[in-house]
N, CA and C atoms as a LAMMPS dump frame, in Angstrom:
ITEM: TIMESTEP
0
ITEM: NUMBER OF ATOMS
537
ITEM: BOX BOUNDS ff ff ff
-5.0000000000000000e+02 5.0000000000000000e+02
-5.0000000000000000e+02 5.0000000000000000e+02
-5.0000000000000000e+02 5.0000000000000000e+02
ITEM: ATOMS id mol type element x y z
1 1 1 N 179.016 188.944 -412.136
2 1 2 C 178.903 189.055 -410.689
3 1 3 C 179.874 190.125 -410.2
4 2 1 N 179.523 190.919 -409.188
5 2 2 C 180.548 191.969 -408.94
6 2 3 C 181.373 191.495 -407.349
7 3 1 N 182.614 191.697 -408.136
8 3 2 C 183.515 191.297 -406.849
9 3 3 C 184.201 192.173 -406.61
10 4 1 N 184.528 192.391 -405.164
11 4 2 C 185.456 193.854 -405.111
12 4 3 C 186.982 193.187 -404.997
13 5 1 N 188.1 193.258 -405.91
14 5 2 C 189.327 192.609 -405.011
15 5 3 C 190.058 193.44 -404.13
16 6 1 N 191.065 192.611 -403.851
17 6 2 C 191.751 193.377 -402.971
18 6 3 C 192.53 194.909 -403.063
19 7 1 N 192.982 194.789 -403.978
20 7 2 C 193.78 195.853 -404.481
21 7 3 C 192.865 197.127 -404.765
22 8 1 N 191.272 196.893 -405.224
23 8 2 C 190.258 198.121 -404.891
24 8 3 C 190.14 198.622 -404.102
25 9 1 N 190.225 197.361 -403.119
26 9 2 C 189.7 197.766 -401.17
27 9 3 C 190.402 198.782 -400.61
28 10 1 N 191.983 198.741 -401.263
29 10 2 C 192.837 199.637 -400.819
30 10 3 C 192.854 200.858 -401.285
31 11 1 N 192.423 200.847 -402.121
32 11 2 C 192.008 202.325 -403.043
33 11 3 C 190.79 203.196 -402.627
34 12 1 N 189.825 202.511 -401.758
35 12 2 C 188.623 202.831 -401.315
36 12 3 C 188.757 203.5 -400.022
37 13 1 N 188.12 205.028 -400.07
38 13 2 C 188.082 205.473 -398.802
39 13 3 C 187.343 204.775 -397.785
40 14 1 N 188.1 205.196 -396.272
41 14 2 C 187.335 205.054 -395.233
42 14 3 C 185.968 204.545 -395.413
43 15 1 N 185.127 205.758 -395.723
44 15 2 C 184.079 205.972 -395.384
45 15 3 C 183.456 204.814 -396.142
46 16 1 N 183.607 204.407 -397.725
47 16 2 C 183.188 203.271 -398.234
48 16 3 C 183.347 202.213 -397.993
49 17 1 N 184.575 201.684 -396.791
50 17 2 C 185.159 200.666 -396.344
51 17 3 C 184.061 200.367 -395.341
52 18 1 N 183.672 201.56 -394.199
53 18 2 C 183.102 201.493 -393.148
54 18 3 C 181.279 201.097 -393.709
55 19 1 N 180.99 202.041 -395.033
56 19 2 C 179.581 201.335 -395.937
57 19 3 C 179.565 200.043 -396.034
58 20 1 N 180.708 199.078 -396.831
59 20 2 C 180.467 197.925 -397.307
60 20 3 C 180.727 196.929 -396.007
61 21 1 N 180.99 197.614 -394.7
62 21 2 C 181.005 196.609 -393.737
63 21 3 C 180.057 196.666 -392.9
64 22 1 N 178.987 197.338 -393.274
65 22 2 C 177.622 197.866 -392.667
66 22 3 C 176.544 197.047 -393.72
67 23 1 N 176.935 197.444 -394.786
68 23 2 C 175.619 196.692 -395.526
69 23 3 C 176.175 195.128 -394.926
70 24 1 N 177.368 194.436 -395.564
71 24 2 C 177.524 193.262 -395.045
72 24 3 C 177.041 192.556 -393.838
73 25 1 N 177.661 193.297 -392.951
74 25 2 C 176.506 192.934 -391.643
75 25 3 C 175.126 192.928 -391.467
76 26 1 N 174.591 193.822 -392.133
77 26 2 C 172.764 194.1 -392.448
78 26 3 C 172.704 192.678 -392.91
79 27 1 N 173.49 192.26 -393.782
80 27 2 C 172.871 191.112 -395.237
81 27 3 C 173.257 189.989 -394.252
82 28 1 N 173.856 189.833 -393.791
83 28 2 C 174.275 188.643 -392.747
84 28 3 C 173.19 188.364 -391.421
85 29 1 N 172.397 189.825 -390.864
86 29 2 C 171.646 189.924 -389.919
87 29 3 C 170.568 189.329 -390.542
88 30 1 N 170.146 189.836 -391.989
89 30 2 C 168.577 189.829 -392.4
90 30 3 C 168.518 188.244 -392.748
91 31 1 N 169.448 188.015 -393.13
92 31 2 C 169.332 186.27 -393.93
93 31 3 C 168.98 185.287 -392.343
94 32 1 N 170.108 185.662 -391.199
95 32 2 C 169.692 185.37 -390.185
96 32 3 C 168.573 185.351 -389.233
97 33 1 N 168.129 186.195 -389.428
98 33 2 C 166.589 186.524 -388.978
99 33 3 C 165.42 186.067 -389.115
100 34 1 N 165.549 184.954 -390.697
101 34 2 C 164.475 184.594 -391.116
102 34 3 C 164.623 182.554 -390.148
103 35 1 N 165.458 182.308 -389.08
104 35 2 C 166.135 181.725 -388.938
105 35 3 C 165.414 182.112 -386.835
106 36 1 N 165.318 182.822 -386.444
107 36 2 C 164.867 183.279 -385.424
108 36 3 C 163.865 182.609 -384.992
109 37 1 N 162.877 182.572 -383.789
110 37 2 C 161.579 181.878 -383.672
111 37 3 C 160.46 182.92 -383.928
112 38 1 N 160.791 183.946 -383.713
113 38 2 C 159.929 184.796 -383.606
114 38 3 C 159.635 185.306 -384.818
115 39 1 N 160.724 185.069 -385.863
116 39 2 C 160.493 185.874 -387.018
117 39 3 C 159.711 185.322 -388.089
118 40 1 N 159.071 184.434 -388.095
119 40 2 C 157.716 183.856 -389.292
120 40 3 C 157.493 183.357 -387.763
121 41 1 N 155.637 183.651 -388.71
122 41 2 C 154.646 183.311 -387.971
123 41 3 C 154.263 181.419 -388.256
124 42 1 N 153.582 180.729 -387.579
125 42 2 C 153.43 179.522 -387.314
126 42 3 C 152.528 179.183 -388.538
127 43 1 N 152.55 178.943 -389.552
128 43 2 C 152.137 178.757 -390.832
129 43 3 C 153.269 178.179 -391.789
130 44 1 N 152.132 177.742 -392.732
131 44 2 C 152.82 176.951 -393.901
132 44 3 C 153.403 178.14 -394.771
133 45 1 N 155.227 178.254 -395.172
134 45 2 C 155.71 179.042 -395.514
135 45 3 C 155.566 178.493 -397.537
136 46 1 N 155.836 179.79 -397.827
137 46 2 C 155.75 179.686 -399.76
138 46 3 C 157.186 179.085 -399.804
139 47 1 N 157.895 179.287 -398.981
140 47 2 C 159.792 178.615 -399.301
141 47 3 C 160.156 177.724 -398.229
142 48 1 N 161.336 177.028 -398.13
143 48 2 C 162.488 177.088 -397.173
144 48 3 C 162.662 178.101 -396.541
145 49 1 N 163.055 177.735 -395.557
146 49 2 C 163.625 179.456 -394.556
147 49 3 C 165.124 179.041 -395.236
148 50 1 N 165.675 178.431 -395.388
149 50 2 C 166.989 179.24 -396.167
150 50 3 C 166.878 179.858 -397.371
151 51 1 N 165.471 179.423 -398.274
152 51 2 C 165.283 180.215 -399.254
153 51 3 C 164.826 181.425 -399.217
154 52 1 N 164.058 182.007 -398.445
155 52 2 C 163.423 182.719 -397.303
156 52 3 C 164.695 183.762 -396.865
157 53 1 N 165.676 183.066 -396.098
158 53 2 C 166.726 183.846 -396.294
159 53 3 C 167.607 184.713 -396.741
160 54 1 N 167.875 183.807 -398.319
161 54 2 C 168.79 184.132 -399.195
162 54 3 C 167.807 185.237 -400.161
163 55 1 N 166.055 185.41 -400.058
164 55 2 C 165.488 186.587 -400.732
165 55 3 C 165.848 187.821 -399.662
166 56 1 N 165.62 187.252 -398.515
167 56 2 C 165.612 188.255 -397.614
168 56 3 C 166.88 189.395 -397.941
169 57 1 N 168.198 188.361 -397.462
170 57 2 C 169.394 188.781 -397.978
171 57 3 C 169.486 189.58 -398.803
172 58 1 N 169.044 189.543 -399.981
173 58 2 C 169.417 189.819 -401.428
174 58 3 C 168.563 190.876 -401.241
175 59 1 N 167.276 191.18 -400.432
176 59 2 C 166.216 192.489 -400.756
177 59 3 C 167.309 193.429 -400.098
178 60 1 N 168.037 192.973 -398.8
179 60 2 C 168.62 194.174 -397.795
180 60 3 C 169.896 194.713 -399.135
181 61 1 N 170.095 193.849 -399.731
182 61 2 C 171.457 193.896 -400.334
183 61 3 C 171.157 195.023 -401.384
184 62 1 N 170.061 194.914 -402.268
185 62 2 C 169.817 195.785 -403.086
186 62 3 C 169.081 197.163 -402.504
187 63 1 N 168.313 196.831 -401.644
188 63 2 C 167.66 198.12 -401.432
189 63 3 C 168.217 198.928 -400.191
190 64 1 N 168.563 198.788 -399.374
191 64 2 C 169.219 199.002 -398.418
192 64 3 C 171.441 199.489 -399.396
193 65 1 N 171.692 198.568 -400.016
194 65 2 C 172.614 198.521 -400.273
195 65 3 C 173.081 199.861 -401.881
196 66 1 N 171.489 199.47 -402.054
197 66 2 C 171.889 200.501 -403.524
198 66 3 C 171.2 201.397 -403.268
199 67 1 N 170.264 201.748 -402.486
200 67 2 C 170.09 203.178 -402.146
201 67 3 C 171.015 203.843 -401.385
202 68 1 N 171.269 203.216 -400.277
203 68 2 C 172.79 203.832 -399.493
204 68 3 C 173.541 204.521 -400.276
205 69 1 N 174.242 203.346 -401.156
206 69 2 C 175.312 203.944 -402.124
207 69 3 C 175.031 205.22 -402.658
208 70 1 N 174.123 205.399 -403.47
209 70 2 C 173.01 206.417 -403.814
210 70 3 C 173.276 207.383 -403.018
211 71 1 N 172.626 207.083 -402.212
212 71 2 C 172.952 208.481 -401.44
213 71 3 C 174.296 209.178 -400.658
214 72 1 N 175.222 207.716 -400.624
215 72 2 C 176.401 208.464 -400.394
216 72 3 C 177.18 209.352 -401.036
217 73 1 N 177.086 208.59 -402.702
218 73 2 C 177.216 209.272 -403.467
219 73 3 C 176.742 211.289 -404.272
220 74 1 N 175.767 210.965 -403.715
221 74 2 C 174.917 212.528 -404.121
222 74 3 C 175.075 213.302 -403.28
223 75 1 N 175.737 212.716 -401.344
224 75 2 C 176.144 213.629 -400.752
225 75 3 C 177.233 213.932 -400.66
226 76 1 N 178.141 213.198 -401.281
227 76 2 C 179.206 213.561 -401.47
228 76 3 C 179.376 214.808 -402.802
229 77 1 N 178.228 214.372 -403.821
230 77 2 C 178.45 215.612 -405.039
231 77 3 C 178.148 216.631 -404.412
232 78 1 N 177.277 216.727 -403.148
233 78 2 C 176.627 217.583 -402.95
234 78 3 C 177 218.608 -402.109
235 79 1 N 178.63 217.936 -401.07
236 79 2 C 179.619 218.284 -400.325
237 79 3 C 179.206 218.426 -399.186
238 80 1 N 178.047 217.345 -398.779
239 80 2 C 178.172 216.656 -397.466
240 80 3 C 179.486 215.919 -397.013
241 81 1 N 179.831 216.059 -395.652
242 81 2 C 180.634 215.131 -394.94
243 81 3 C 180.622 213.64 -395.405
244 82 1 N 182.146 213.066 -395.649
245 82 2 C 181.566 211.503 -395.378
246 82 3 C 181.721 210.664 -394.006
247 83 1 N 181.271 209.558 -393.443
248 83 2 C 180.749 208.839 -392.8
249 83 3 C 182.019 208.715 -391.97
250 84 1 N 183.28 209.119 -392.863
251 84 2 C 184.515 208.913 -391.283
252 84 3 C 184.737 210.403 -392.171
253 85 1 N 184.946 211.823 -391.463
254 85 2 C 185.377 212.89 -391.823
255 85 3 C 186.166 213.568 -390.375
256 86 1 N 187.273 213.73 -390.199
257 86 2 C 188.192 213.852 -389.079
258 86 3 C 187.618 215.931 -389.274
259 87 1 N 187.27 216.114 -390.686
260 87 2 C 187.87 217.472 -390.724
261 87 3 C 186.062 218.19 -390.026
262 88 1 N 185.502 217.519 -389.897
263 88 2 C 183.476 218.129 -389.625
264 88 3 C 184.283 219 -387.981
265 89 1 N 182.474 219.879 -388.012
266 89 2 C 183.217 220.51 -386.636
267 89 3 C 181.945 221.088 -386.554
268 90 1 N 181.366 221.011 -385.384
269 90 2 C 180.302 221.806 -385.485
270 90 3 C 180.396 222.882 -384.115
271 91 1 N 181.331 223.789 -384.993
272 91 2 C 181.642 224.834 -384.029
273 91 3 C 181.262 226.259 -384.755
274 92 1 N 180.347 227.236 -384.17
275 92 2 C 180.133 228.311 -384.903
276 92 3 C 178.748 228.427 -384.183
277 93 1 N 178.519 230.015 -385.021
278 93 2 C 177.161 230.574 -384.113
279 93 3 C 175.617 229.862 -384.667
280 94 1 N 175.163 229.215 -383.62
281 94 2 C 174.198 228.946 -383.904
282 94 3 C 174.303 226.894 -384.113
283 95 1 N 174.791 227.134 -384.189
284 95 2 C 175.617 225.353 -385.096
285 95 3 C 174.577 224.521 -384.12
286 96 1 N 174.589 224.65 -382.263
287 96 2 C 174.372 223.945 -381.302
288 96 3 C 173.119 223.84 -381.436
289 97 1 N 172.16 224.697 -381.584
290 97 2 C 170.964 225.282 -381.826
291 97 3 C 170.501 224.448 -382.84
292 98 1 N 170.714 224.595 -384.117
293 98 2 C 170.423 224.267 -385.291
294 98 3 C 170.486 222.75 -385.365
295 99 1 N 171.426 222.057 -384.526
296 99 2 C 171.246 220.31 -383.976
297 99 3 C 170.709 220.086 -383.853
298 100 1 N 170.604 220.705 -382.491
299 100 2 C 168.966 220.438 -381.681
300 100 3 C 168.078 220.137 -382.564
301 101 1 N 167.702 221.233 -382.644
302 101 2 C 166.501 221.072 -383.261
303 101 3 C 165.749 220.019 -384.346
304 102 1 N 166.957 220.515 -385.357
305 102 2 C 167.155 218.763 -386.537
306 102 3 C 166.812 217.811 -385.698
307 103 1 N 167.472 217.42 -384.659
308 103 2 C 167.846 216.026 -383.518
309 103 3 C 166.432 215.954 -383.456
310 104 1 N 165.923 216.901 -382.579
311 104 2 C 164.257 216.642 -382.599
312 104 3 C 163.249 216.527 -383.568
313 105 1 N 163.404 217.147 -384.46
314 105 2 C 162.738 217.112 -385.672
315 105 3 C 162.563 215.106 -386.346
316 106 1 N 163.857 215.01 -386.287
317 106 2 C 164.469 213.564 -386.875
318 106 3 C 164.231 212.41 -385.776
319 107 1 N 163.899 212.936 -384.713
320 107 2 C 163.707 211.539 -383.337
321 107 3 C 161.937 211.36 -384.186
322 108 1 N 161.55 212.877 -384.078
323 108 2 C 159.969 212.363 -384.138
324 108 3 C 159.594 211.717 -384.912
325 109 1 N 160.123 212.027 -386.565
326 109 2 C 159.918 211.359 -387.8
327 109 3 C 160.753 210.024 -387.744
328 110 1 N 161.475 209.485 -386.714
329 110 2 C 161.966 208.511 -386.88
330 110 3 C 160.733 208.05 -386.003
331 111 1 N 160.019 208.289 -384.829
332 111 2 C 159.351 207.32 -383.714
333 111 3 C 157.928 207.139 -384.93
334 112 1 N 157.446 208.283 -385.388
335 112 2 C 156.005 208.22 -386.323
336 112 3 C 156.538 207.357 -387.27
337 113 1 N 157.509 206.934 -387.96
338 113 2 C 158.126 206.171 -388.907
339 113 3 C 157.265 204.668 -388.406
340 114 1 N 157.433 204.235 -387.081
341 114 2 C 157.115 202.67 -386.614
342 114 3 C 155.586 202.534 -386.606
343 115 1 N 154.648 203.691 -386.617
344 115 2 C 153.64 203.653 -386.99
345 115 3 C 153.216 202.465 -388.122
346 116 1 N 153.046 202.73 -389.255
347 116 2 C 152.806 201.948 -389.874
348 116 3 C 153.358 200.347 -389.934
349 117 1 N 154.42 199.746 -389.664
350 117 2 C 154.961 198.251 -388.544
351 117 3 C 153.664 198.067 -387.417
352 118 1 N 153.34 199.132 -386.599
353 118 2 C 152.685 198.719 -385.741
354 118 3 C 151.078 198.053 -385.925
355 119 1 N 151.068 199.119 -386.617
356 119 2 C 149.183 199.035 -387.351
357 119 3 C 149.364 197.69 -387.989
358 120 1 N 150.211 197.342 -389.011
359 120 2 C 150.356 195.953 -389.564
360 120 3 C 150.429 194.624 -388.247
361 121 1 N 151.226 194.962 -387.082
362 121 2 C 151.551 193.866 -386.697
363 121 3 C 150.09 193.53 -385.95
364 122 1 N 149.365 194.765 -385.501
365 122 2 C 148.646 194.648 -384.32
366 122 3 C 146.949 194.553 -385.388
367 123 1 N 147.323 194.742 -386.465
368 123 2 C 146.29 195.124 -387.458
369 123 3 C 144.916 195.979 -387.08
370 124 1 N 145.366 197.093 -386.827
371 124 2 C 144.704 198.456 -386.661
372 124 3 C 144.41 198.997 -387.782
373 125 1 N 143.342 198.812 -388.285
374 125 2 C 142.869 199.667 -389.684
375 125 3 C 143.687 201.405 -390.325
376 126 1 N 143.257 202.269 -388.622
377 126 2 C 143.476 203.382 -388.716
378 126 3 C 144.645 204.026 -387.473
379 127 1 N 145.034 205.043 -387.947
380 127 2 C 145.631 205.182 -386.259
381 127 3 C 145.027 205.48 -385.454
382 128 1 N 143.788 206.19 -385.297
383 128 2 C 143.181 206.208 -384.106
384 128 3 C 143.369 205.186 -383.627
385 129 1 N 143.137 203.866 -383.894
386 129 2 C 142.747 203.109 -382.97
387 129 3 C 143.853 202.462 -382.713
388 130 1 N 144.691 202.809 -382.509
389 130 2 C 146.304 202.689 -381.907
390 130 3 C 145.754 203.506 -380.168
391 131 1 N 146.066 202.356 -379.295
392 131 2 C 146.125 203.146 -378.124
393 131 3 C 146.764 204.024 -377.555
394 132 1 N 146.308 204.673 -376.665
395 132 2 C 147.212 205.841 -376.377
396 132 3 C 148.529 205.918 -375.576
397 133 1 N 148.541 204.688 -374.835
398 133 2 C 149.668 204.421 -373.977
399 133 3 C 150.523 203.684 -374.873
400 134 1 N 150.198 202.969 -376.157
401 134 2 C 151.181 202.17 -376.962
402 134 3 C 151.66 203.293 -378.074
403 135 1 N 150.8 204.298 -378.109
404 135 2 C 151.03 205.082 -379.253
405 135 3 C 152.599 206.071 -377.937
406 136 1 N 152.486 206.528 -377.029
407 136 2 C 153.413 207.14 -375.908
408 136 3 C 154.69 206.577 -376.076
409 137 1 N 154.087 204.948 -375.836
410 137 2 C 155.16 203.81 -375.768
411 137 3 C 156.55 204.093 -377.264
412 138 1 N 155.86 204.232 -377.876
413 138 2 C 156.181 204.07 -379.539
414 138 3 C 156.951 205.503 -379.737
415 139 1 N 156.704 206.523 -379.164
416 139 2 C 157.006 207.979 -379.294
417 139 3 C 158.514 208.137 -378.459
418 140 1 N 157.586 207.755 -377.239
419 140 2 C 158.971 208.009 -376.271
420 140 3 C 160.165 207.341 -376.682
421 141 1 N 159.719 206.012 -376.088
422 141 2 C 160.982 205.272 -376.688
423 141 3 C 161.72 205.807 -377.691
424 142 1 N 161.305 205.839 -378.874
425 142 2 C 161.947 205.643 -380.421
426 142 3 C 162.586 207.432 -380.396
427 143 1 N 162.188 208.119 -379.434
428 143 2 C 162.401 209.381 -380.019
429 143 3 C 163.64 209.434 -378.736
430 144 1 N 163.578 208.921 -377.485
431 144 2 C 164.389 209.016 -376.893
432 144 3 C 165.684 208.473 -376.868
433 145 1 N 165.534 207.048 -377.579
434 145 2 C 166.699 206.306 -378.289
435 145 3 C 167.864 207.748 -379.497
436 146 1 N 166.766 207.934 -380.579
437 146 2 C 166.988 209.093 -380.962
438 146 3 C 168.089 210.291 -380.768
439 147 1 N 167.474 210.502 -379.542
440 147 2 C 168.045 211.535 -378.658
441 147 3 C 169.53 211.269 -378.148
442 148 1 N 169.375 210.204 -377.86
443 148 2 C 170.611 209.54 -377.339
444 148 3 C 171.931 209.508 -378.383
445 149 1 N 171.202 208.924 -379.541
446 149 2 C 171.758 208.867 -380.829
447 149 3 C 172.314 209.818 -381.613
448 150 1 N 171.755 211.377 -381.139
449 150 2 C 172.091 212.56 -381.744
450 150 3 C 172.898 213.078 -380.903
451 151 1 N 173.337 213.026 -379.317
452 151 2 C 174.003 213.072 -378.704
453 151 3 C 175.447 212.725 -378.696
454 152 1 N 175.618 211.085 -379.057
455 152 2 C 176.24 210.342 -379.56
456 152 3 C 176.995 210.655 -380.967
457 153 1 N 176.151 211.11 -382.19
458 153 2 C 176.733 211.466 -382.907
459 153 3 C 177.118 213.008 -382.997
460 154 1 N 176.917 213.892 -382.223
461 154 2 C 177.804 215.283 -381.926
462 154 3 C 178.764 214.748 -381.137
463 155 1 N 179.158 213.863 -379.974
464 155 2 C 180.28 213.492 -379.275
465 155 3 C 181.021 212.419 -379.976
466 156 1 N 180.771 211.857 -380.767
467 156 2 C 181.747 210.49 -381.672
468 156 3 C 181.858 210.559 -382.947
469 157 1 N 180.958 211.153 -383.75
470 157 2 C 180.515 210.677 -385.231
471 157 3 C 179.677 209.677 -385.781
472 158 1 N 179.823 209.566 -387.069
473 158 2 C 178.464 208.442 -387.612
474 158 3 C 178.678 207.414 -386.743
475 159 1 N 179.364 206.391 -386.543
476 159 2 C 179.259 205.024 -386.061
477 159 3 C 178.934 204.818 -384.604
478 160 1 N 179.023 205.953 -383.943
479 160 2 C 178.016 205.846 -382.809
480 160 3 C 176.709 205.812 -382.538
481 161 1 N 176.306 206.666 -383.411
482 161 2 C 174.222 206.039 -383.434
483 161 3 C 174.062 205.125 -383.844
484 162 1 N 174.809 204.776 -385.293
485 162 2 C 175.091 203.239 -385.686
486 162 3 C 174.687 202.069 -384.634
487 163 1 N 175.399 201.937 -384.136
488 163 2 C 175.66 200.891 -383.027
489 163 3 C 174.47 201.268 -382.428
490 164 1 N 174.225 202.088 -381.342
491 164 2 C 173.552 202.289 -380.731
492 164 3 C 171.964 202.15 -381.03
493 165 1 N 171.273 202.141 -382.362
494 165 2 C 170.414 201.883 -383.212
495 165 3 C 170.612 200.007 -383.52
496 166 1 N 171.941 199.671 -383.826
497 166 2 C 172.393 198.606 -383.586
498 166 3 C 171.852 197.713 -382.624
499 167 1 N 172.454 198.09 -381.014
500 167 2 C 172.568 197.171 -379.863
501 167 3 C 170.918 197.551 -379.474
502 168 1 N 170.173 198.802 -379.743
503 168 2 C 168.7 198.744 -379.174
504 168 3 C 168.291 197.815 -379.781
505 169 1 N 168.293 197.274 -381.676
506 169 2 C 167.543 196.501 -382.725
507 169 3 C 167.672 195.068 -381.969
508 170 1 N 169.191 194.377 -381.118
509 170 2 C 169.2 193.067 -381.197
510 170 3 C 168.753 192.819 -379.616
511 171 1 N 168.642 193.962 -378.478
512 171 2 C 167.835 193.703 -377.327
513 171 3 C 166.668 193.801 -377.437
514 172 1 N 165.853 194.721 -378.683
515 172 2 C 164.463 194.697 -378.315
516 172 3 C 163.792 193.334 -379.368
517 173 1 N 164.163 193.078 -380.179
518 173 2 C 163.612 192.347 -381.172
519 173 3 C 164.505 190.919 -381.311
520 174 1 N 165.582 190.725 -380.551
521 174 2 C 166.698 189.353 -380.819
522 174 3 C 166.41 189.53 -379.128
523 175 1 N 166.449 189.694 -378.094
524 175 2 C 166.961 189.235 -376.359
525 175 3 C 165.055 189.471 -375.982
526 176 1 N 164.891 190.376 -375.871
527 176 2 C 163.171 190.663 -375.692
528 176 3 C 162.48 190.269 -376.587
529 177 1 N 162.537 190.119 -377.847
530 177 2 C 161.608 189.777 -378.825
531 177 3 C 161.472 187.515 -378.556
532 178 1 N 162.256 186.924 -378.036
533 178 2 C 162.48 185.555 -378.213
534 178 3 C 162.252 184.958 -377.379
535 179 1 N 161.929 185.89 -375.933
536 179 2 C 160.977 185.741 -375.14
537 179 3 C 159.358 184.915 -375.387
């Protein structure tokens, strides 16, 4: 079983400190969730919802948890910034520009991302037949959250979209969703 002790923790940068207290919270949210009213449908379940849980848990933990790593790792070989970097700066010609744009690029592929969630929940064969005001709904929103988020992270750093991706997930789907 892998345990981190203490004396690692201290050896561990920032940025991995600020990872393993992100997945933790994910794994604590997802186990919780299965625990919600909204979150299984009114049917005879294959488990316990604490068993239900504790898979749930364990999927965020590995896949969520070991791809992360993964990739923190390869951007770090790769001499990307890490996740707390005091020394980033995005000052230079063009730098502002070149955000942007990413920012937009990354809102859209994040809002087309919920596409496929939607078609499942609403069970739409194809996307056409995704309406056009829910398909707007789905764009705007998610791309404008986005926006906000890329804003956020040129004025704070990583843990501000964080959150902010954060506090939208538990008003729209935990305060509006339980409705």
């Amino acid at each position: 079983m892998f345990i981190i002790h203490l004396s690692t923790m201290k050896n561990l940068s920032i940025s991995y400190k600020i990872y393993i207290a992100l997945i933790i919270l994910l794994v604590i949210l997802a186990a919780g969730n299965v625990f919600l009213p909204q979150a299984l449908p009114e049917q005879e379940l294959p488990a316990s919802k604490p068993v239900l849980a504790l898979v749930n848990a364990a999927l965020m933990l590995v896949l969520y948890g070991g791809l992360g790593l993964l990739g923190l790792k390869l951007a770090q070989k790769l001499g990307f910034p890490n996740l707390w970097d005091e020394n980033v700066s995005l000052k230079g010609k063009w730098q502002n520009q070149i955000f942007w744009i990413a920012a937009i690029f990354s809102a859209l592929v994040f809002a087309l991302g919920h596409l496929p969630a939607v078609m499942i929940l609403f069970e739409f064969k194809t996307i056409a037949e995704i309406p056009a005001a829910l398909m707007s709904e789905i764009i705007l929103l998610n791309g404008i959250v986005s926006l906000f988020a890329a804003h956020y992270l040129k004025k704070y750093g990583f843990l501000a979209p964080v959150g902010i991706h954060f506090w939208t997930d538990i008003v729209w789907h935990v305060v509006w969703g339980a409705r």
